[in-house]
N, C-alpha and C positions, 0 to 999 in steps of 0.2 A: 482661148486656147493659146492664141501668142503669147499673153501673159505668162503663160504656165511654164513654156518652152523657156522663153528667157528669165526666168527666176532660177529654171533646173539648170542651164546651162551657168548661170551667177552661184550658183551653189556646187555648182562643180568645180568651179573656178577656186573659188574662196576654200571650199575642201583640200586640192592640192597644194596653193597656196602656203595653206598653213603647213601641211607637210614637209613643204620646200624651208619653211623656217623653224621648225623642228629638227630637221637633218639640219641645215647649218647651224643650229645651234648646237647640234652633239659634236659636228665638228672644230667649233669654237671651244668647246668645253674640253677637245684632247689637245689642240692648240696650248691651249692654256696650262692644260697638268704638264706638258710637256716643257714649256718656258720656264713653269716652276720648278721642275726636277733639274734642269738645268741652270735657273741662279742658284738652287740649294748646293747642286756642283762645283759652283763655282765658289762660293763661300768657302767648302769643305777644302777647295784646292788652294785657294789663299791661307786658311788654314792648316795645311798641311806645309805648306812653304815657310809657313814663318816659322813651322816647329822644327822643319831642317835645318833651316838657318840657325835658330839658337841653339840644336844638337849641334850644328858644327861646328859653330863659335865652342861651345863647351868643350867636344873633343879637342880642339887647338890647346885648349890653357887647361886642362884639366884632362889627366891622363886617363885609361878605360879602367884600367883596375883598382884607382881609388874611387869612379866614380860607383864600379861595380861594390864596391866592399860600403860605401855609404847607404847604396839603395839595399843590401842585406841587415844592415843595423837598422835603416826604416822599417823592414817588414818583419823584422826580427821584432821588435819594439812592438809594434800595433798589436804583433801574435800575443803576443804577451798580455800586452792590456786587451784583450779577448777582443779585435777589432781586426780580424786577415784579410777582411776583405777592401777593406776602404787603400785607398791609394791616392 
């Protein structure tokens, strides 16, 4: 009968146990999507910097409405060769 008592109580044990390493693990797994959503962030925002940077450098030496009248003879052209959407 002892036997029995402490097998159920090692089974109980071992039961919640594993529970307890299931929930940390789901909590490891939003840890996680969350670190990655944020290097992906970070990328997109280094990214986004460096294409500031070379729009501003361009606006300094290169005026808005020649760069405007170049980018209409681009999409002017693609229209043409039956490609409008490509850019």
């Amino acid at each position: 009968m002892e036997g029995a008592k402490i097998y159920a109580q090692n089974a109980i044990r071992n039961k919640t146990e594993a529970l307890n390493y299931l929930q940390l693990s789901s909590r490891l797994d939003a840890v996680i999507g969350r670190l990655d959503q944020q290097s992906k962030m970070s990328q997109v925002n280094k990214s986004m910097a460096g294409i500031v940077r070379t729009l501003t450098q361009a606006l300094k030496t290169t005026p808005l409405d020649k760069m405007v009248t170049v980018r209409w003879k681009s999409v002017n052209k693609r229209a043409v060769l039956g490609n409008p959407c490509s850019n």
